[in-house]
C-alpha positions in Angstrom: 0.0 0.0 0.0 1.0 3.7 -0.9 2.0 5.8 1.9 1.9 9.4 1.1 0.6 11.9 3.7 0.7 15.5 3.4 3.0 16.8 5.1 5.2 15.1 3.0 4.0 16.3 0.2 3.9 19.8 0.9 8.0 19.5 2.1 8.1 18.0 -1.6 6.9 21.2 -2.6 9.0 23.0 -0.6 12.0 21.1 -2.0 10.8 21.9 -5.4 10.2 25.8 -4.6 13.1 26.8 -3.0 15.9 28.7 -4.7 18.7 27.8 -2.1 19.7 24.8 -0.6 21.4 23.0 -3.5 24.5 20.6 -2.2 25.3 20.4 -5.9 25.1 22.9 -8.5 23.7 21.5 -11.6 27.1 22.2 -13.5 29.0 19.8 -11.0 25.7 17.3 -11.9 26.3 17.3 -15.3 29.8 17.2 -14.8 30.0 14.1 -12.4 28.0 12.3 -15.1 29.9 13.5 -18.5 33.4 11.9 -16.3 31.7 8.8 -15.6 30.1 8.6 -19.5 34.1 8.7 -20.2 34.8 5.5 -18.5 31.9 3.7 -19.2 31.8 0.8 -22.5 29.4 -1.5 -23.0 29.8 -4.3 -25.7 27.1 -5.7 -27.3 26.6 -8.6 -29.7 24.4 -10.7 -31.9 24.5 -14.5 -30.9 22.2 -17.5 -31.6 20.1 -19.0 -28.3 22.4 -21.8 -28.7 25.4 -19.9 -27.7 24.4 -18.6 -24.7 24.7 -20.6 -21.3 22.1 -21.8 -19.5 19.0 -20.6 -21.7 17.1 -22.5 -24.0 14.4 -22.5 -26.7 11.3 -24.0 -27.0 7.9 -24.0 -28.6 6.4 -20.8 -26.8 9.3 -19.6 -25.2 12.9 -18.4 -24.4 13.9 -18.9 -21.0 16.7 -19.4 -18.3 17.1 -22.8 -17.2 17.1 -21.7 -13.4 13.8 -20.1 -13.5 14.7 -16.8 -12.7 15.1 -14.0 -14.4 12.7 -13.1 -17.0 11.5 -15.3 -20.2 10.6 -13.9 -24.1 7.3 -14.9 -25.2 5.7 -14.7 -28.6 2.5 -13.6 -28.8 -0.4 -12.4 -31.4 -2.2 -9.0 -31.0 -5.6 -8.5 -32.0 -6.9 -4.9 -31.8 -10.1 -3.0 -33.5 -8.9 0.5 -33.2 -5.1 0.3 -34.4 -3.8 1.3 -38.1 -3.0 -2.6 -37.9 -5.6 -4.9 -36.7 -3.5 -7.8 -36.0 0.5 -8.5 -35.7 3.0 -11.1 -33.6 5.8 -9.6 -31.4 8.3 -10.7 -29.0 6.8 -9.5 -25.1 9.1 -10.0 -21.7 7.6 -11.8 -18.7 9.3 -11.5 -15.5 9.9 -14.7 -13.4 10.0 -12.5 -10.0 9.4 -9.0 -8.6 11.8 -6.3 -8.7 12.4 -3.6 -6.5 12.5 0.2 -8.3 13.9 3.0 -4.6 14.7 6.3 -4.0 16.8 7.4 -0.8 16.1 10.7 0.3 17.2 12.6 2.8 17.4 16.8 3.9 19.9 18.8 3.4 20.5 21.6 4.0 16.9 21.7 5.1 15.4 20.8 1.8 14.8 16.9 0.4 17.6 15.4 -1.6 17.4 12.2 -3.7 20.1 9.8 -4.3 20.6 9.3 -7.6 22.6 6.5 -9.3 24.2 6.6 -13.1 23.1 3.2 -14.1 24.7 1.7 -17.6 22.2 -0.8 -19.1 21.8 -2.5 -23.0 19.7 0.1 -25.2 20.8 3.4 -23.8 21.0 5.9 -26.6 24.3 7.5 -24.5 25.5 4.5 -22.8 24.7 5.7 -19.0 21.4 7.2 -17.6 20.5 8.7 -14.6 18.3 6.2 -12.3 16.6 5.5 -8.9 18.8 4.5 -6.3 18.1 1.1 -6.3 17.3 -0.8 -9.6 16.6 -4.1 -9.6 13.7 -5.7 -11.9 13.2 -9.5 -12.6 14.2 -10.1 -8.9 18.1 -9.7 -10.2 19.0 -8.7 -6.5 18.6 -12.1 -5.5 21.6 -13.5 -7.6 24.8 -13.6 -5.8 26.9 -12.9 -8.2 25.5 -9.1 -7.9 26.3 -6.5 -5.1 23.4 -4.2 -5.5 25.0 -0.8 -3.4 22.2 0.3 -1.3 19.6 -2.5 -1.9 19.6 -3.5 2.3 18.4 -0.1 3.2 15.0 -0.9 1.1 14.9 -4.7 1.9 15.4 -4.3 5.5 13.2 -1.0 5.2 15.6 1.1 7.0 14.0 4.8 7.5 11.0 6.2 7.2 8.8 4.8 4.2 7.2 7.1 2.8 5.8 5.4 -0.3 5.5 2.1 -0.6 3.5 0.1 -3.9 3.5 -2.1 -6.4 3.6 -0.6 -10.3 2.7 -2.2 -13.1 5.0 -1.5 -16.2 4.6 -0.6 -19.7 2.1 -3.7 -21.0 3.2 -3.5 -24.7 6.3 -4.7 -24.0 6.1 -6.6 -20.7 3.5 -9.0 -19.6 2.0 -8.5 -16.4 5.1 -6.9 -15.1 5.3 -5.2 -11.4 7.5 -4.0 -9.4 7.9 -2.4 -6.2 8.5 1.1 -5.6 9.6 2.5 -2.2 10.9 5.9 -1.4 12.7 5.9 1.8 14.1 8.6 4.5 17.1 8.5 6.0 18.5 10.9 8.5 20.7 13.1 7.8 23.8 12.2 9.5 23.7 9.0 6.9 25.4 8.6 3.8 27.0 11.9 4.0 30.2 9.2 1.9 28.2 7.6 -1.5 29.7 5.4 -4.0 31.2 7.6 -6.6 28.3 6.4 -9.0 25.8 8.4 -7.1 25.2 11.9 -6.1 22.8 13.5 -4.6 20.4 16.1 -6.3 17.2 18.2 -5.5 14.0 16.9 -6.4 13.4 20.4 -8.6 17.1 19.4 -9.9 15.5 16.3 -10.9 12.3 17.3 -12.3 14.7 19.9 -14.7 16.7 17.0 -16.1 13.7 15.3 -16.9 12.7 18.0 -19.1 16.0 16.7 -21.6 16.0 13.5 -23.1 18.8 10.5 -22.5 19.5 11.7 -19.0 16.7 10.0 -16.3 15.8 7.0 -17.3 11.8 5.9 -17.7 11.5 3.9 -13.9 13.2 7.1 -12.3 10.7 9.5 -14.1 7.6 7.0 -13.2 8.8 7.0 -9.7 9.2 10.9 -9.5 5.9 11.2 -11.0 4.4 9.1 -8.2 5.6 11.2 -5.6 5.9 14.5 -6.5 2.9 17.1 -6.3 3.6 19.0 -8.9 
């Protein structure tokens, strides 16, 4: 269930208001993520099913052998009102939940959030801007990952100040959710982040959302959830 009272809300506003406060300036934002965009590669490649480990191929779907992680279906849409009536296209099922955060936390007396630069397959500039935790089709659960953050929303630590499940875009995913929390911390915590995070106003957020390739869409859902204006 959501949990989103007013007063809340209206130090959201306040957050978004205000003129002073800033720990960053937006110039050192864009500059923290520009350095990291210089380090940052990603590789990608076309291989067949059968050259990949552990996933296989069958009839109606492609899925991991384990269970986990998330399967590709085919499917065949039927619709009255579209310029096509009827089409097939690949759709994503998750095997488990995933869990979509914010930390936030005041300084300087105004609410900051803690935002990570998250590299993933299919960004147009290699790195966008995301929640602070990011973890859909239950990935946290695979030890072979180190998700920076992730106890402080498993273990709840803070106040929780939103807390729901959202479905995701159904054109592409089937019967996808995932959680979304937003979480406070006080603000003697965290004042030392990973160098892949920083912390920015919520109106600093809601201005690079006005650009494209910099938040990315499960940050911008999650800001829209919570902010009031």
């Amino acid at each position: 269930m959501a949990i989103y009272n007013s007063d809340f809300k209206n130090q959201l506003l306040e957050s978004i208001l205000t003129k002073d406060g800033d720990l960053n300036s937006f110039e050192l934002i864009i500059s923290w993520f520009t350095n990291l965009k210089m380090y940052a590669s990603l590789e990608i490649k076309e291989c067949s099913i059968n050259q990949t480990q552990n996933w296989s191929i069958d009839d109606l779907s492609v899925s991991h052998d384990s269970g986990k992680y998330f399967e590709v279906l085919g499917v065949k849409c039927k619709v009255g009102n579209r310029e096509m009536s009827e089409w097939y296209q690949p759709i994503i099922r998750q095997r488990e939940e995933g869990i979509i955060g914010f930390i936030i936390k005041k300084i300087n007396g105004i609410y900051h959030l803690l935002i990570q630069a998250k590299l993933e397959a299919g960004n147009f500039d290699v790195l966008e801007m995301a929640p602070t935790v990011q973890c859909i089709t239950g990935s946290y659960n695979n030890p072979e990952y180190n998700v920076v953050y992730l106890d402080y929303f498993l273990d709840k630590k803070g106040i929780v100040h939103y807390d729901t499940l959202q479905s995701e875009e159904g054109g592409r995913f089937y019967q996808e959710q995932n959680q979304n929390i937003v979480i406070e911390i006080g603000e003697d915590e965290l004042n030392e982040i990973h160098p892949n995070y920083i912390w920015m106003t919520v109106k600093q957020a809601k201005a690079f959302i006005k650009f494209n390739n910099y938040f990315n869409i499960e940050a911008r859902s999650l800001l829209a959830c919570i902010t009031p204006v």
